[in-house]
DOZALUM-485614 format. One line per 10 residues: number of its first residue (from 1); for each residue x, y, z of N, C-alpha, C, CB. Coordinates in pm, whole numbers, padded with zeros to 5 digits, always signed. Atoms other than C-alpha are relative to their C-alpha. Glycine has a CB too. Layout:
! residues N
NUM = X,Y,Z,X,Y,Z,X,Y,Z,X,Y,Z ~ ...
! end
This chain:
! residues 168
1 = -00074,-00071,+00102,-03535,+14647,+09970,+00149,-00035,+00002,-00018,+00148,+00018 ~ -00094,+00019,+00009,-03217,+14571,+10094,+00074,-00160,-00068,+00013,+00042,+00110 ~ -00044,+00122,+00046,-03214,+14198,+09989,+00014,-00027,-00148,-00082,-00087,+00051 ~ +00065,-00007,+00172,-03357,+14316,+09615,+00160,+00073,-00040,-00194,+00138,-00041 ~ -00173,-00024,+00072,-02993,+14527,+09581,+00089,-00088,+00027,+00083,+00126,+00046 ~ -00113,+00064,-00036,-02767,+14282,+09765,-00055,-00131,-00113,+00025,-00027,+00188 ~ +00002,+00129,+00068,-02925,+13999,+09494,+00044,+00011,-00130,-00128,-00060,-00001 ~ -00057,-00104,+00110,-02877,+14248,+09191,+00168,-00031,-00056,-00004,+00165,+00081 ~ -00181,-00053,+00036,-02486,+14298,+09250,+00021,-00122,-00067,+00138,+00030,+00150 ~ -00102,+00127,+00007,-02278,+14022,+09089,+00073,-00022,+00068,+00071,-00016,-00082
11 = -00045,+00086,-00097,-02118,+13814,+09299,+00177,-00012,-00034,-00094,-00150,-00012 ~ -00171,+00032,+00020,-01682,+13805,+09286,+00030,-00110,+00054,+00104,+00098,+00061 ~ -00091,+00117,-00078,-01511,+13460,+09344,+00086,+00061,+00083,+00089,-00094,-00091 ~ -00126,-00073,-00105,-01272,+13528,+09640,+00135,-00074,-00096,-00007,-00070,+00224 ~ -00068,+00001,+00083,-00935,+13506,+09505,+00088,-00110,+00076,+00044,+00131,-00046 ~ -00085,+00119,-00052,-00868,+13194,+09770,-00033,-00108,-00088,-00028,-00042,+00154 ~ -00020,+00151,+00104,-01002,+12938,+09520,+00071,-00016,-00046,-00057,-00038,-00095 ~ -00077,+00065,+00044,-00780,+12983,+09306,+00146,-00010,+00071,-00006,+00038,-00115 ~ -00133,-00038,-00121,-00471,+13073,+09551,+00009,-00189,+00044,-00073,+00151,+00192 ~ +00018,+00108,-00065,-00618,+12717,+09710,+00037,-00113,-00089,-00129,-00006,+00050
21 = -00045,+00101,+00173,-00574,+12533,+09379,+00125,-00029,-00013,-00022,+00081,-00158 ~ -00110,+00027,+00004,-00237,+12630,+09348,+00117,-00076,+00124,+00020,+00109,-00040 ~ -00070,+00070,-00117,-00109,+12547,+09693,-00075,-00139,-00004,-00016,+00085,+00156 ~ +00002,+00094,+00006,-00271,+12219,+09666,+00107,-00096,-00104,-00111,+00004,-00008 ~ -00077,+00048,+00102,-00116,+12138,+09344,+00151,-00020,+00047,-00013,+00094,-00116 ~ -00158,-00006,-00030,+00257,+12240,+09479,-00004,-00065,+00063,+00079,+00097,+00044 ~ -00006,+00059,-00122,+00198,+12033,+09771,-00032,-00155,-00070,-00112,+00072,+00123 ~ +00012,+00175,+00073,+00118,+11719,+09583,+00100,-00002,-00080,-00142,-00050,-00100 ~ -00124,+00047,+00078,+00415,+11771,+09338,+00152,-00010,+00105,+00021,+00124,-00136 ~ -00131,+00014,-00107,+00632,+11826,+09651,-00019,-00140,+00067,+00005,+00130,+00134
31 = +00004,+00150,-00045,+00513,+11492,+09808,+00020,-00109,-00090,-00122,-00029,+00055 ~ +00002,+00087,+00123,+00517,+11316,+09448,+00171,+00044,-00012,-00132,+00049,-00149 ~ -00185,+00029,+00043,+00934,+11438,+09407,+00054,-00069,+00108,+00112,+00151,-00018 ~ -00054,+00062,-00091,+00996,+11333,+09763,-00011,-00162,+00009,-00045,+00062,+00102 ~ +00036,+00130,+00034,+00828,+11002,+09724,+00127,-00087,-00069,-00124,+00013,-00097 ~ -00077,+00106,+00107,+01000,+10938,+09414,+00156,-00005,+00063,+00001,+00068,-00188 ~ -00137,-00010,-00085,+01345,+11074,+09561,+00065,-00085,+00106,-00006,+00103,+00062 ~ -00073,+00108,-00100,+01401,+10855,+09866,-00058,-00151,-00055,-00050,+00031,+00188 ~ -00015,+00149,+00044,+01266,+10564,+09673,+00097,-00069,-00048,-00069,-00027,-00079 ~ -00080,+00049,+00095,+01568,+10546,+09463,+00115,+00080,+00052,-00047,+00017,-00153
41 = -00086,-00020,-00060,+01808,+10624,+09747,+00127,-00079,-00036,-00043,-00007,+00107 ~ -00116,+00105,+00015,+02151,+10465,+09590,+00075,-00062,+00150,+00122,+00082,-00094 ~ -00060,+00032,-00040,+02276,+10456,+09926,-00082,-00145,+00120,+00066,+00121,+00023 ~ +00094,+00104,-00048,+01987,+10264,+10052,-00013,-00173,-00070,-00136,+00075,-00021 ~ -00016,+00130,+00028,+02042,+09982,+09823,+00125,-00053,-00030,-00072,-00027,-00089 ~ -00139,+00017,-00010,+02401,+09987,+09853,+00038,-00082,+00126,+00066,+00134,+00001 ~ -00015,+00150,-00154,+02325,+09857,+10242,-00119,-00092,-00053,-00056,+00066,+00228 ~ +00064,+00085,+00018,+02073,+09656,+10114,+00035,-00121,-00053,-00069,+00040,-00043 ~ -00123,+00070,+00100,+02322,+09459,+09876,+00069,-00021,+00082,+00077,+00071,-00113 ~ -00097,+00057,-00111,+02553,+09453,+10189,-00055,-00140,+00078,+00020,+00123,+00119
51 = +00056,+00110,-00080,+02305,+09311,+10393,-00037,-00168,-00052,-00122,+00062,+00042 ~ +00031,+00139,+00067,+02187,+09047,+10132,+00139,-00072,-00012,-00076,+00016,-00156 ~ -00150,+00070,-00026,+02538,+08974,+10148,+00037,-00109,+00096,+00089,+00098,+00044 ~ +00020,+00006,-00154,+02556,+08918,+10550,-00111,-00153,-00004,-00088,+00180,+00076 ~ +00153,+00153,-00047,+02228,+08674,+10503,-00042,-00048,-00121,-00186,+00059,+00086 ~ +00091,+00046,+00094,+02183,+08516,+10182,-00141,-00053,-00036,+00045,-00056,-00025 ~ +00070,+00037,-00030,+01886,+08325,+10293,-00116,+00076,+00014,+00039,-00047,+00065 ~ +00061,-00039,-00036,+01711,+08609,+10416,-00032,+00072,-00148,+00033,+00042,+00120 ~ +00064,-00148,+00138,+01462,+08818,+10109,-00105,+00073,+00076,-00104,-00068,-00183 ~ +00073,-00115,-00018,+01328,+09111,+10145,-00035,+00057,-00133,+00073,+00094,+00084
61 = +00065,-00123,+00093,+01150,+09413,+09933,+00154,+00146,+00031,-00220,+00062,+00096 ~ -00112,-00150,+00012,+01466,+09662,+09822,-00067,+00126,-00006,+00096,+00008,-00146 ~ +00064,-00113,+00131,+01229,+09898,+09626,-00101,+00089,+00145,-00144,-00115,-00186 ~ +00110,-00096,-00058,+00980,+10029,+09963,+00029,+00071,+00010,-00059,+00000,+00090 ~ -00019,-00122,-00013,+00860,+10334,+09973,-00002,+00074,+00152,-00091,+00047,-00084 ~ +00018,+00004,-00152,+00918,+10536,+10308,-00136,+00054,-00055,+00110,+00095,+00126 ~ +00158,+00004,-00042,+00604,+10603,+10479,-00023,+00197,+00006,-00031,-00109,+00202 ~ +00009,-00148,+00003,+00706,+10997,+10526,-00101,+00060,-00135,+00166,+00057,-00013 ~ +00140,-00073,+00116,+00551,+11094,+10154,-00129,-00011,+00008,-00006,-00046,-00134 ~ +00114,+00035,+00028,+00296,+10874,+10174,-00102,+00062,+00118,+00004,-00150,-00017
71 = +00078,-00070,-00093,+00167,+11055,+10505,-00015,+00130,-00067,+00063,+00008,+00143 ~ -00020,-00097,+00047,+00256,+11355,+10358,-00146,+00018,-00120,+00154,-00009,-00047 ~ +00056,+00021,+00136,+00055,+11282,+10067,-00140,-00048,+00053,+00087,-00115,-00106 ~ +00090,+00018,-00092,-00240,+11146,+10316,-00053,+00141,+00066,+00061,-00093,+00097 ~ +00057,-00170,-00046,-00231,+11530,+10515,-00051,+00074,-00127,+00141,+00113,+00070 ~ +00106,-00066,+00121,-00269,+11697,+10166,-00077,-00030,-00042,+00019,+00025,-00095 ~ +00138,+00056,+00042,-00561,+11510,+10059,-00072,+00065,+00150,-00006,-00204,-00029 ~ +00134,-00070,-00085,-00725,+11598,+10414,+00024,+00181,+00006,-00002,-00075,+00196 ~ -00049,-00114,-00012,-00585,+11955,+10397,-00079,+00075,-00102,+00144,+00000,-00012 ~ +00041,-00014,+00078,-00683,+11966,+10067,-00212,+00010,+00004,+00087,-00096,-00061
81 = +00130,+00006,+00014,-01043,+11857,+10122,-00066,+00083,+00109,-00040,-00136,-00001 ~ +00031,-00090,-00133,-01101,+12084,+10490,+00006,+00104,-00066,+00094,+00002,+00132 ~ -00006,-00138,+00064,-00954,+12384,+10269,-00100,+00026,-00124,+00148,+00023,-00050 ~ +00102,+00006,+00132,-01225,+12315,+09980,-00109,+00056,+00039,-00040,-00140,-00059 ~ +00151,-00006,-00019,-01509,+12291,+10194,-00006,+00140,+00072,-00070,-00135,+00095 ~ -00027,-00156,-00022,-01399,+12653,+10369,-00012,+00056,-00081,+00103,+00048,+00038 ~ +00006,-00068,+00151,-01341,+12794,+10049,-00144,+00049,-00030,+00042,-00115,-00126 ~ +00138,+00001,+00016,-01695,+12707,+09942,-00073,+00071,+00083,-00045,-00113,+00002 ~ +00075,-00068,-00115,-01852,+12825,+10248,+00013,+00155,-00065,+00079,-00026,+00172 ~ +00012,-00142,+00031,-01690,+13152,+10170,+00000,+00055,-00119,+00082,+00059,+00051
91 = +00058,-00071,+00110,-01750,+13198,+09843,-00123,-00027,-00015,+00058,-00018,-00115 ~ +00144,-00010,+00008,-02095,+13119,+09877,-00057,+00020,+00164,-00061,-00145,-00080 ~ +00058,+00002,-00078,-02224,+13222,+10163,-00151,-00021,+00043,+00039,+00063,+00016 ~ +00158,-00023,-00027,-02602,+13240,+10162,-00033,-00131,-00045,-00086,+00130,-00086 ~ +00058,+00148,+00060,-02618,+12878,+09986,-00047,-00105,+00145,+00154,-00093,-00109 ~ +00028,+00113,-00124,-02668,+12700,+10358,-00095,+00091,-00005,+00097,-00044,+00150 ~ +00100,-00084,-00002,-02970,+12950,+10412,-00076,-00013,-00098,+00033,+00112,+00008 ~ +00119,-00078,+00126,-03144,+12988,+10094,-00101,-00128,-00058,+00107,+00079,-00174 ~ +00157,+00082,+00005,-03378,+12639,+10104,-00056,-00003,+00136,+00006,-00171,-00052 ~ +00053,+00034,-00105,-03623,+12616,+10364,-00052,-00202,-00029,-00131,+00130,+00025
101 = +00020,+00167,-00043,-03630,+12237,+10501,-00123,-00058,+00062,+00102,-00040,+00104 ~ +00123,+00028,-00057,-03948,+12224,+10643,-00135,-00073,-00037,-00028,+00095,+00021 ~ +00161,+00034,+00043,-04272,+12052,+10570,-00124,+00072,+00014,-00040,-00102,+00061 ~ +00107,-00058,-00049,-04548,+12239,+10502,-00157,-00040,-00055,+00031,+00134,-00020 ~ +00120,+00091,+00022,-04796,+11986,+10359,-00023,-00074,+00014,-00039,-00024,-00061 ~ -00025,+00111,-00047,-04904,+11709,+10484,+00032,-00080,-00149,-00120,-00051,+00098 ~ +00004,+00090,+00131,-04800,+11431,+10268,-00087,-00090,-00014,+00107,-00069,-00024 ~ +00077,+00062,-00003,-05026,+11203,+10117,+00012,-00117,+00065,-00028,-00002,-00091 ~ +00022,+00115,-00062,-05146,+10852,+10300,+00043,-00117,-00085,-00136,-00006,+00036 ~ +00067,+00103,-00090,-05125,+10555,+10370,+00103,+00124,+00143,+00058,-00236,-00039
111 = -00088,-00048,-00114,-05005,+10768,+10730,+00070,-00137,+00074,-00099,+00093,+00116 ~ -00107,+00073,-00050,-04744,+10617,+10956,-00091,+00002,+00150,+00174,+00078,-00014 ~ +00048,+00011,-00129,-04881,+10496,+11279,+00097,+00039,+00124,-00043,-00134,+00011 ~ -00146,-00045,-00071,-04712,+10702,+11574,-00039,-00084,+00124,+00037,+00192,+00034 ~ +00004,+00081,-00092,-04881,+10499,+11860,-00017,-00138,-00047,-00089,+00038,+00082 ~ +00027,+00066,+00047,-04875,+10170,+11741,-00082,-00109,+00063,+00084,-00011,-00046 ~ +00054,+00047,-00125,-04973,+10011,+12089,-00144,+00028,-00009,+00066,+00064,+00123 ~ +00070,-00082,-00046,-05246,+10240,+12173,-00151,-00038,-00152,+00104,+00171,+00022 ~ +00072,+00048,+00091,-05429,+10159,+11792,-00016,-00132,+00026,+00044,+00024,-00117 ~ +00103,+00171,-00047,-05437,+09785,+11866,-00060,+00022,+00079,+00059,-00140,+00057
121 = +00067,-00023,-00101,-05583,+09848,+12174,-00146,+00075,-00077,+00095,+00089,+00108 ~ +00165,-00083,+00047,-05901,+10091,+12031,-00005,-00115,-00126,+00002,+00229,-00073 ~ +00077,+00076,+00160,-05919,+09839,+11707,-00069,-00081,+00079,+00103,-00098,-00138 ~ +00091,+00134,+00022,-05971,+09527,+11928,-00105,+00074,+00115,+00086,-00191,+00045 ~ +00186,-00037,-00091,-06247,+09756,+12194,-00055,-00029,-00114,-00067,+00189,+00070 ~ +00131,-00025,+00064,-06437,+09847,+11893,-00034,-00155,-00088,+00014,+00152,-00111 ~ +00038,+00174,+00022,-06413,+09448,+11767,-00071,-00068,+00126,+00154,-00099,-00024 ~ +00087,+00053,-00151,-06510,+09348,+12090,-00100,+00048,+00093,+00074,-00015,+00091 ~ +00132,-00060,+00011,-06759,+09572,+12135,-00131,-00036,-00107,+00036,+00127,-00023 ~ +00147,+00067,+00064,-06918,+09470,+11807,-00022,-00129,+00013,-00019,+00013,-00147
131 = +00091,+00166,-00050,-06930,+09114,+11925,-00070,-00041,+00107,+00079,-00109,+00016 ~ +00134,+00027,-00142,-07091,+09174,+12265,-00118,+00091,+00014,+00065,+00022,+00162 ~ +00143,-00102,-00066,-07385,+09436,+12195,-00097,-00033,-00143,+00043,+00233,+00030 ~ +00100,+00022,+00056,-07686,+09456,+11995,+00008,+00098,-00100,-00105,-00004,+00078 ~ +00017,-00154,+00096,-07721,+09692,+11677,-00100,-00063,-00149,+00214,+00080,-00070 ~ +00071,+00083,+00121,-07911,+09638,+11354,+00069,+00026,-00131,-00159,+00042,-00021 ~ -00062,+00035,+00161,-07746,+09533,+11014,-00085,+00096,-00091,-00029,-00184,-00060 ~ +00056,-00050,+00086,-08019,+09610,+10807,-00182,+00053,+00069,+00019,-00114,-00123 ~ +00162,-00037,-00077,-08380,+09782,+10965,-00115,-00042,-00093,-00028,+00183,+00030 ~ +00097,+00079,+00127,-08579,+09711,+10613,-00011,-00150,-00027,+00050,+00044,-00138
141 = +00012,+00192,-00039,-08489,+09341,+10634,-00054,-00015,+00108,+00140,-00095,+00023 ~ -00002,+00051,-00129,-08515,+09350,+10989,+00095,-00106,+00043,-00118,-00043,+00024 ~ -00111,+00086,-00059,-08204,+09231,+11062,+00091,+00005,+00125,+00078,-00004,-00083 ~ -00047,-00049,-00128,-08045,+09259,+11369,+00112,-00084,+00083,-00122,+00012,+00084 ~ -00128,+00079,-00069,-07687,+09167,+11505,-00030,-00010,+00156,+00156,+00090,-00024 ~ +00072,+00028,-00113,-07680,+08980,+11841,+00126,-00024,+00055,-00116,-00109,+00004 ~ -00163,+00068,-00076,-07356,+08919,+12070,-00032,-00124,-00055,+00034,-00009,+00204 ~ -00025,+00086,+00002,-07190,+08646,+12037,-00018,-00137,+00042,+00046,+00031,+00005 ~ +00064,+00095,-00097,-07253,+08436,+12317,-00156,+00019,-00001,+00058,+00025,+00148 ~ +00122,+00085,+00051,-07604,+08448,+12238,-00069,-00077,-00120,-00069,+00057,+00015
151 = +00020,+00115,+00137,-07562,+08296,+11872,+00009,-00071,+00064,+00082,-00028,-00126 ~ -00022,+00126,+00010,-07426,+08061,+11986,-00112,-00091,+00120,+00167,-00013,+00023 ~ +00102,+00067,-00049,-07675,+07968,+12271,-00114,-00044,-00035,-00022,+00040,+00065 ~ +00145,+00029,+00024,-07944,+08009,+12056,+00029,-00123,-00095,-00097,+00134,-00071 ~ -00060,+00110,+00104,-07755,+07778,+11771,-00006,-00113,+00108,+00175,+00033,-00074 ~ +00036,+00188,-00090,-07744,+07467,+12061,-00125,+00013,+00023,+00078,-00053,+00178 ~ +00109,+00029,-00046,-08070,+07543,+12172,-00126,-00044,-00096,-00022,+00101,+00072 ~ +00046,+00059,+00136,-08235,+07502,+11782,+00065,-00063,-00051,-00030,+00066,-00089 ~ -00125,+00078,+00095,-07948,+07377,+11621,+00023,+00051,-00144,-00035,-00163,-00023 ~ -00038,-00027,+00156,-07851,+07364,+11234,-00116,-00050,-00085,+00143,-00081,-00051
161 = +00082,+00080,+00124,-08101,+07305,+10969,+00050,-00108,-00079,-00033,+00087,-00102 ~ -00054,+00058,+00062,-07998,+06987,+10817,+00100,-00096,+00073,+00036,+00077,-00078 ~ -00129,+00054,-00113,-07730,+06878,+11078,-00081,-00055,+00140,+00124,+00158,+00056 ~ +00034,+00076,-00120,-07818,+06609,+11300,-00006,+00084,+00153,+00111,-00114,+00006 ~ -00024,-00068,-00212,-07893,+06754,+11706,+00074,-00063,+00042,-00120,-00013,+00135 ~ -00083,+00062,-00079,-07643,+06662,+11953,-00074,+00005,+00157,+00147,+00072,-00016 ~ +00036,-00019,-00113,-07735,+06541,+12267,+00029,+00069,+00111,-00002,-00069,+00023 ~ -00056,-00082,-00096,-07689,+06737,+12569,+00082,-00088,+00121,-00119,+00089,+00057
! end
């Protein structure tokens, strides 16, 4: 009974999604002004212009960006994506719970062999069993399988219909 009212109620988003939304957002426009900001440091290409001065010879890249935003801007993406998957959790709670993972039929064949050893082994007894014993094919014909090693003794000892004998 208690699961039939707690499924009933409607459900409230917690009010960190969107809370989470917004602090992501500020945090990417704060790494996106800083970015842009020390890129276009005047006083940074004021020694840069000195220096090309100092070393004509030598070129460089005036324009890089520091590496501070771009880390910056690296943590909020993982910050961003750790605080998502929390979020989720807690606004849904029962969603990890509510499939069962289990198998409860077998599935259909061809099956998967779990000993794979252990089956060769019983295939080639029962092959090598039917080539060394006696059993009958057909009883109305009167037919009757014979090991191996005695075809073939009896095959040299009559031979082939048609096919020359070989001497012994």
């Amino acid at each position: 009974m208690p699961d039939r009212v707690r499924s009933q109620r409607p459900r409230r988003r917690p009010r960190t999604v969107s809370l989470g939304g917004a602090v992501a957002a500020l945090a990417w426009g704060y790494a996106w002004r800083q970015m842009v900001r020390r890129s276009r440091h005047h006083e940074e290409i004021a020694a840069a212009e000195q220096r090309e001065g100092e070393r004509p010879t030598t070129a460089y890249e005036t324009s890089d960006w520091d590496l501070g935003p771009v880390g910056l801007i690296y943590l909020g993406t993982f910050a961003l994506l750790v605080i998502s998957c929390l979020v989720l959790i807690a606004a849904y709670p029962d969603s990890l719970h509510d499939v069962d993972r289990t198998v409860h039929i077998a599935p259909p064949g061809p099956r998967l062999q779990t000993n794979p050893g252990d089956d060769l082994k019983d295939f080639r007894a029962q092959e090598q069993k039917q080539l060394e014993t006696y059993y009958w094919v057909d009883r109305e014909k009167e037919q009757v399988h014979i090991p191996i090693e005695q075809a073939m003794k009896t095959l040299v000892q009559t031979g082939i219909p048609g096919f020359p004998k070989v001497q012994p």
